[in-house]
N, C-alpha and C positions, 0 to 999 in steps of 0.2 A: 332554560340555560343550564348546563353544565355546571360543577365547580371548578372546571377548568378552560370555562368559558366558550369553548369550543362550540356547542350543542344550541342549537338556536329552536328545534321542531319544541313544541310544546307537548308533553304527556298531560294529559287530563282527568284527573279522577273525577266521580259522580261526587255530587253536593247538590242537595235536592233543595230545591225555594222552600221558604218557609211557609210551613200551609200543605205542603206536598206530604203525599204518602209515601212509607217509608220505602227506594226502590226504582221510582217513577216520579215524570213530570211532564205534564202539557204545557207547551206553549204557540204562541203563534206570533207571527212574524214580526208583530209591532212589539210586542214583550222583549222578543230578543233585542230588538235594537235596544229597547228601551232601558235592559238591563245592563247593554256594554255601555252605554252611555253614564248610567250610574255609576258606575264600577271604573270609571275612566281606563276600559279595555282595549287595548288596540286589538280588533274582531279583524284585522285585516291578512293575522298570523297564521299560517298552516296550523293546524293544531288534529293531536294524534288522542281520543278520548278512551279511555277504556269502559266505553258501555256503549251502549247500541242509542243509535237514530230512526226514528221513523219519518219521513217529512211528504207532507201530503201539503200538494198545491192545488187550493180551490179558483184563485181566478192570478190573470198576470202568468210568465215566465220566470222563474228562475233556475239561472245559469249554475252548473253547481262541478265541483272537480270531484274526483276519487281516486286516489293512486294514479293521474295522471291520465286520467280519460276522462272526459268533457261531456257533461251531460245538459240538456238544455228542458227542464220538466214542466211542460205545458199544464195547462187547466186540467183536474183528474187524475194528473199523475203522482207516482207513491213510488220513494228509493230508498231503502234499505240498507241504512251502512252499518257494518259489525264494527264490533272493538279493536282498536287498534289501527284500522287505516286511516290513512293520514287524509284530509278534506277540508273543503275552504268554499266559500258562498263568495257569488259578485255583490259586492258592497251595493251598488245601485238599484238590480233586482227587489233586493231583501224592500228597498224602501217604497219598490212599487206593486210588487207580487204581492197574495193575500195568500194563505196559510198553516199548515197547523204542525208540530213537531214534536215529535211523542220521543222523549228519554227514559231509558231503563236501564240498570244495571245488569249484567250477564245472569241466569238464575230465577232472574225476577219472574217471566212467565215461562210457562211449558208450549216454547216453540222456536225452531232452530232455526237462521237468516239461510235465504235460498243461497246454492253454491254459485250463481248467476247472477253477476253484481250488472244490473238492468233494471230502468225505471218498467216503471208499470201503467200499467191505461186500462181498470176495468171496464171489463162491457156488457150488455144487456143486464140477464138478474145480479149478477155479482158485483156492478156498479151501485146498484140500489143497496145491496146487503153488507160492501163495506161503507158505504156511507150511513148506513145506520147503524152498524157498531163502531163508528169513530164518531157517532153522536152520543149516543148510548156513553162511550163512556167520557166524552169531556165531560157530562151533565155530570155521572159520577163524582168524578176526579173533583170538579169543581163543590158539589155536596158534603163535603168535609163534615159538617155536624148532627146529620139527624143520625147516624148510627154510631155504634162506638167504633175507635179507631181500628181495633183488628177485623171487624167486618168489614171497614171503608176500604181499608189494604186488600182483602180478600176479595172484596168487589172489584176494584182499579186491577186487581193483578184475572181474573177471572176474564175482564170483560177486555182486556190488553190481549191475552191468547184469544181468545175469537176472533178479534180483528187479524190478528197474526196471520191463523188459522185460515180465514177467508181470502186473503189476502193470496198466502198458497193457492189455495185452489183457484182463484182467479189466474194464476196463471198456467200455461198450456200442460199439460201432465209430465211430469218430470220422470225422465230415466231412472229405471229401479236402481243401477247403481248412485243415484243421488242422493235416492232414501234415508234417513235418519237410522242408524244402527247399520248399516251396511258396510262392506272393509273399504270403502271409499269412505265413508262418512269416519272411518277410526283412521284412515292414513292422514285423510287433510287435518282432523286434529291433532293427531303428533307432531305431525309437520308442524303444524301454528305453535306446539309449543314449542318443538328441540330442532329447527331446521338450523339457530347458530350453534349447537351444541354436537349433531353430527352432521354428515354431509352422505352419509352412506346409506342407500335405500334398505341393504340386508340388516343394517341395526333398526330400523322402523320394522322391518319384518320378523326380526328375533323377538321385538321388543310385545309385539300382537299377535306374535303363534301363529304367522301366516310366512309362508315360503314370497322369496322376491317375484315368481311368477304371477302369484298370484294376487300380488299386490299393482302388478304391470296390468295386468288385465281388466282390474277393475276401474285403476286409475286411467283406461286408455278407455273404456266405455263412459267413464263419467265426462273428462274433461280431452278426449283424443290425445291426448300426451303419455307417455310412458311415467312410470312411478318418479324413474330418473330427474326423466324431465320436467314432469309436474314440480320436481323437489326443487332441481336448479331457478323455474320460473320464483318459485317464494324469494329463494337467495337473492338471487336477482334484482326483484322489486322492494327488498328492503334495501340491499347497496343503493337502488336509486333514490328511495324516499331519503336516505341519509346523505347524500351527495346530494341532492335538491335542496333540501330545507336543512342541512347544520352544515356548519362551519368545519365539520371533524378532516379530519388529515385522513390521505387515503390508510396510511397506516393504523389509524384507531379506527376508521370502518372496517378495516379487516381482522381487528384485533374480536370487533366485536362481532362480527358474523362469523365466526368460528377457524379461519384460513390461519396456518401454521406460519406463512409470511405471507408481507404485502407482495412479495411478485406473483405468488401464487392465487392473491383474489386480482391483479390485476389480467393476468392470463384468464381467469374464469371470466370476470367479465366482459372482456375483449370478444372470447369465443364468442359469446352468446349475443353479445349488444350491437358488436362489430366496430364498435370507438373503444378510446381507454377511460378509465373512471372519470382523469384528469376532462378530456374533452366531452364527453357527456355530461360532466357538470356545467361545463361553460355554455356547451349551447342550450340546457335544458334553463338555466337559470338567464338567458338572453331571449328567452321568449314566456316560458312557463309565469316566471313571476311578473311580468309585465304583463300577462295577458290574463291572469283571474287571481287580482289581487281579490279580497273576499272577507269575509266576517263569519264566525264562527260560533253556534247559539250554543256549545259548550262551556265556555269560560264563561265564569262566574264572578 
């Protein structure tokens, strides 16, 4: 919540259980509950984390949101949410589903969340190989005392990138502009940091020594959208996570996503959405929050 009350989405910093290494944290699905319970936490809040998810479901469905798209992750399946988007669990799932949910802080290992937010379903050797290093290392994780702590850290963080690791390549071979170091993989990080700060593709491109064409080309191989447009879709979906989950006035969402006045992000989002913010909030909050109310295994 705001201090001016407005702001209802929850930001969430890392606080690792105690017992955890420093970084990281396994848990599984009865812990979560078990902890909002303790905590007397309403788990049924949108909430926006700044560290990464891994959650891998061994048996049961659960139903899970991500920026507004609806994912339903069977037996085997593994979704990968980065920092900062906003995500929320079916409250009833959580209590009949069985698996496991690996937290880190950004950093913590050496491997970067695929640009393709889609659950995953190992198959043949790669089924076998990430299910044995998401054994490999609960066992770890859980071993806290036969070695000293800087090795147990360097263990937990060692055997978290191999999981990562395999995890990739479990899935189908990714376009070389997706690649890690490539001018797609340096636009979408500008973008994530300064997309309220400017709104013009040639300041991303002044800003990485790369001309706007060349920024077009690679953003239109990665994700088929122009740099522009890639830029606009970010804008975009943070007006709607803030118009969804806070209370703020369209004028302080536009204050904060960078727009010189409110007519001017209401004209942006019109273009693009095809409703006004005003009517897009109503109807996304006359179905959205009715339909995946949820619990949230970041709040502590």
């Amino acid at each position: 919540m705001g201090k001016n009350g407005q702001l209802s989405i929850t930001d969430v910093a890392y606080r690792p259980s105690l017992g955890a290494p420093l970084g990281m944290d396994v848990l599984d699905f009865a812990e979560l509950r078990a902890r909002g319970h303790r905590r007397g936490i309403d788990l049924a809040t949108p909430q926006r984390p700044g560290f990464h998810h891994l959650i891998h479901v061994s048996a049961g469905t659960l139903r899970h949101t991500v920026d507004f798209s609806e994912y339903a992750l069977g037996p085997g399946s593994w979704l990968w949410i980065r920092p900062g988007q906003v995500h929320q669990y079916v409250a009833e799932d959580l209590a009949t589903a069985r698996g496991t949910i690996v937290i880190w802080q950004p950093g913590f290992a050496d491997a970067e969340a695929p640009f393709e937010q889609a659950p995953l379903v190992p198959e043949g050797p790669h089924l076998r190989a990430t299910q044995l290093a998401l054994r490999h290392l609960t066992h770890e994780y859980a071993d806290l005392a036969s070695i000293p702590l800087p090795a147990h850290i360097e263990a937990v963080r060692l055997l978290l990138t191999v999981l990562l690791l395999r995890l990739a390549h479990a899935r189908p071979e990714a376009p070389a502009a997706h690649r890690p170091g490539g001018t797609f993989a340096h636009y979408h990080a500008a973008v994530e940091r300064d997309f309220a700060d400017t709104h013009r593709v040639s300041d991303y491109a002044d800003a990485l020594g790369y001309n706007t064409r060349t920024l077009t080309r690679a953003t239109l191989a990665a994700t088929g959208l122009t740099a522009k447009q890639y830029l606009d879709a970010r804008i975009l979906l943070e007006a709607k996570r803030l118009l969804v989950h806070t209370d703020a006035s369209g004028a302080e969402i536009s204050r904060r996503l960078g727009f010189r006045e409110p007519g001017d992000f209401s004209k942006f989002f019109r273009k693009r959405d095809g409703r006004t913010p005003q009517r897009f909030r109503a109807v996304a909050r006359g179905t959205t929050r009715a339909a995946v109310p949820g619990e949230n295994p970041t709040t502590r």
